[in-house]
N, C-alpha and C positions, 0 to 999 in steps of 0.2 A: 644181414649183418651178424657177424660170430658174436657170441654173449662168452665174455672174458668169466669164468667162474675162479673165484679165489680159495677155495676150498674152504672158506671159515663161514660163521656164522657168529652172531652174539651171544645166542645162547652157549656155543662151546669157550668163547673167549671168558664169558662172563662165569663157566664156572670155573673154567682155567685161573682165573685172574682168583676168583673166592677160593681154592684150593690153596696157592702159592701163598693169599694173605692170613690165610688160618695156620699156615706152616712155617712163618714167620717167626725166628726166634724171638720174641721180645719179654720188656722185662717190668713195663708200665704195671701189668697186672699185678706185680706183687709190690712196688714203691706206692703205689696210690692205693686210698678209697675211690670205688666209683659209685658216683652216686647221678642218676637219672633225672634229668632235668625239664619241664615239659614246658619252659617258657625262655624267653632271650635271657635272663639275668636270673640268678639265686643266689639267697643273701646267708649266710653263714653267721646265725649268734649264737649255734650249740656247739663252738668250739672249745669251750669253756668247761670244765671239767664237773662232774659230780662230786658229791662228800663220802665220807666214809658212811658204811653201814650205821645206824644208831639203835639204842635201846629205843620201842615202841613208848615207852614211860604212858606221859598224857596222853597220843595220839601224834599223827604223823606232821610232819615239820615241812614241808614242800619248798623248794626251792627253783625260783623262778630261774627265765635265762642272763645272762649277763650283758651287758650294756653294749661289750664288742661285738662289733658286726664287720664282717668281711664280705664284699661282693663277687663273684665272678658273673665274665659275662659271655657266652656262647661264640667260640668264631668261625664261619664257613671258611673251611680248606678243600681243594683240591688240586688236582694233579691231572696232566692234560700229555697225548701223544697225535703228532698228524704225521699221517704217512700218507706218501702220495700213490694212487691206485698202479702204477708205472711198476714202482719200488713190490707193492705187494703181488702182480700179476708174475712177476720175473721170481719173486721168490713165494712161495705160495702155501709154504709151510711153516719154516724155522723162524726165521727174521721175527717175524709178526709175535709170535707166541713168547719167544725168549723178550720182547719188548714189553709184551703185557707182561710177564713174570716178573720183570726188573722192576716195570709200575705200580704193582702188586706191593713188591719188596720194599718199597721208598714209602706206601700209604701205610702199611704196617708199624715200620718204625718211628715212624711222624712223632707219637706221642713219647717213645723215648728218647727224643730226639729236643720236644718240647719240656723233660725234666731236664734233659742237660743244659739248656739254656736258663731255668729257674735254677738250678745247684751253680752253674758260672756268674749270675746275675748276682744271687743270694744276699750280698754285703752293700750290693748299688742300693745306691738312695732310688725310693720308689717300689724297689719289689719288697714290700712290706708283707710279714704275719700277720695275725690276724689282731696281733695286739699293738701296733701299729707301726712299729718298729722294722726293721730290714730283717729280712725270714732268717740269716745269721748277725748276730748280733751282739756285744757282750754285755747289754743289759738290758734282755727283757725280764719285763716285769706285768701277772697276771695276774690280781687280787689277792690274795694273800701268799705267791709263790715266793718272795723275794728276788733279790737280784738272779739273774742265771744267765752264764754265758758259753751259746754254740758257736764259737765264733773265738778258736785256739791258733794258737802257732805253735811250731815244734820245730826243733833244732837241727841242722845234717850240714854235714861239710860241703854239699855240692846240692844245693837245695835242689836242683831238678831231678837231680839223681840219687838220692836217698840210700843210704847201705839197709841190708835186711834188717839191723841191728835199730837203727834208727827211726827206720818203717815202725816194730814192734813198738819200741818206745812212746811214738804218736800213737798210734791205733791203743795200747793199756789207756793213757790219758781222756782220749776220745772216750773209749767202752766205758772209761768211770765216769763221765760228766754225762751220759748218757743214762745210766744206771743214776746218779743223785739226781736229775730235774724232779719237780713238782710241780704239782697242777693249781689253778687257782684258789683248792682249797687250802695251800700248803702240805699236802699229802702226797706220798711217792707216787711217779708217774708210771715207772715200770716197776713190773712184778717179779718179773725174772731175766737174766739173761740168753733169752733165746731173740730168734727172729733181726740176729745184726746181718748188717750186706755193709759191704766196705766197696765204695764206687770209687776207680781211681780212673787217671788219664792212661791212655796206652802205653807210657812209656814208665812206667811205674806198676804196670801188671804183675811182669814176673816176681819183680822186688814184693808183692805184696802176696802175691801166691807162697813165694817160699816162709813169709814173714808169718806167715798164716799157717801153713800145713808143716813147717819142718819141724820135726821133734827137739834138737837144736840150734840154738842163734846165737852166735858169739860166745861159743863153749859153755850157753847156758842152758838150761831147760827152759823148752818154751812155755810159760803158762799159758800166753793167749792161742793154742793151735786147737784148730778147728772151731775157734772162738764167733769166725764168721765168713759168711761167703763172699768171694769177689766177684765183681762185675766190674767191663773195662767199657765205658763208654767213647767211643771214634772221635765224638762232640767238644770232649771237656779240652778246652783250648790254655787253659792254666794248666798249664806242668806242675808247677810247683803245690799242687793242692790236692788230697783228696775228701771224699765225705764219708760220714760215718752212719748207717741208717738204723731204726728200728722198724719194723715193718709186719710184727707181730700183732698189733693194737689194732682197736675198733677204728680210728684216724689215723691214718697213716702220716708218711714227713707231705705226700704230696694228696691232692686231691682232683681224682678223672670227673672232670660234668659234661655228662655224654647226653648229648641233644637230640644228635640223627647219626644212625650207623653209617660208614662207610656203605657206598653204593656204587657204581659199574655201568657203566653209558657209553654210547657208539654210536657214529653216523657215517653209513657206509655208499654204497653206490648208489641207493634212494632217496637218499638227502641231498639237500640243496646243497652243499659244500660237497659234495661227490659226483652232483649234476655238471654245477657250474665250476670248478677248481680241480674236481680232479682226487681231491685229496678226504682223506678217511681221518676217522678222527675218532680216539680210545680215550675217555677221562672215567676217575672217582673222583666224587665229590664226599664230605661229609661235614656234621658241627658240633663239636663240642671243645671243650679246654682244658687245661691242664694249670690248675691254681696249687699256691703252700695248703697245705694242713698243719699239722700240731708242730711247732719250731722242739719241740720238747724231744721230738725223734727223728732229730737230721745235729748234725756236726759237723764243720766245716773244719778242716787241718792245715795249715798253709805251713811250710820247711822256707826256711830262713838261713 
């Protein structure tokens, strides 16, 4: 009996697949802290800020953690491909490989995919910060911060479609309520104005690219240009809204709890599903989440 060779192996799939996913634009790494989790669940009660430096005087003054506690809890994802042995002997090359790459491409952006669901979520009852409130909000309040609200509207005659002019106007608003938050000791949250990202819906790109880089907006000088970088996430399903990030800071707007790295699995013509069906089978598996961090460095802008 002729032995059908498919020309692949796991080993090449498997670094084909890590190649494609290492080459993956994505943009989690700089919205999120990642922090390493080596259990189901991690509890977050050092979200809560430090004090200012003090004079040594008597001796030092220590301050415990604060009462708020945020949990996240690990979730197994993965992503699955069956191809039937038929399909891969007739094509024995391309098929197969551009299928792993596309599998590759969707496990990569998972988790920026899992911020665009927490930034559309953001105002629902239930996706709460860590101080218990909904991660935008116009009145969280964190021990001595007072009231503070990320959670703006801004004006535009055709809200889904915003003039440049308009754009600008939210984005100044945003940048300043960004720049005033404070942390629970009542003391400024940011230092400086660097590390903004302005995440809009795709239909609001350009409008914010030029709101952004043009040297002129409505026969004015732009102050805000090059004020921040844009990212258009495919996800964000509100037109009418975009976000405002800092992303400079020890806590980011969002927090990665990475459990188990993505990983690369195959069962081919020696497996039971290839003996008895016929059919091959390419998945990544991995576990971890994608929770808020500090509400203090995300801004929600909704045009009206």
């Amino acid at each position: 009996m002729a032995i059908v060779s498919t020309g692949l192996n796991v080993a090449g799939l498997r670094s084909e697949f890590f190649s494609r996913l290492e080459n993956t634009p994505t943009y989690f790494q700089d919205l999120s802290t990642r922090i390493t989790s080596n259990k189901d669940r991690e509890s977050y009660r050092w979200l809560g800020s430090l004090p200012l430096m003090r004079e040594f005087g008597t001796g030092r003054l220590a301050r415990g953690l604060r009462v708020e506690s945020y949990d996240l809890t690990n979730t197994k994802y993965e992503i699955s491909l069956e191809c039937d042995r038929d399909e891969i002997s007739d094509d024995q090359t391309n098929t197969i490989r551009i299928r792993i790459h596309e599998l590759a491409q969707m496990a990569g952006t998972h988790k920026d995919y899992l911020i665009a669901q927490l930034l559309i979520n953001g105002a629902t009852s239930g996706f709460n910060s860590y101080d218990g409130v909904t991660f935008f909000n116009d009145a969280h309040v964190s021990g001595a911060s007072g009231s503070q609200d990320n959670k703006l509207a801004a004006t535009a005659t055709a809200p889904t479609d915003p003039t440049v002019a308009e754009f600008k106007t939210a984005l100044k608003a945003a940048i300043a309520a960004l720049l005033g938050f404070k942390n629970d000791s009542g003391n400024p949250m940011s230092m400086n104005a660097n590390g903004l990202v302005c995440v809009v819906p795709p239909s609001m790109y350009l409008t914010a690219l030029e709101a952004v880089n043009a040297s002129i907006v409505a026969s004015t000088t732009n102050v805000i240009q090059g004020a921040a970088r844009i990212i258009s996430f495919p996800w964000l399903s509100l037109a009418t809204t975009f976000y405002t990030l800092k992303v400079d800071g020890v806590i980011r707007p969002f927090i990665f709890q990475d459990r188990e790295p993505v990983e690369f699995g195959a069962l081919e013509e020696n497996s039971d599903e290839g003996f008895k069906r016929e059919k091959f089978l390419y998945g990544a598996r991995a576990r971890y989440t994608m929770g808020y961090g500090m509400f203090q460095n995300a801004v929600q802008t909704t045009f009206a």
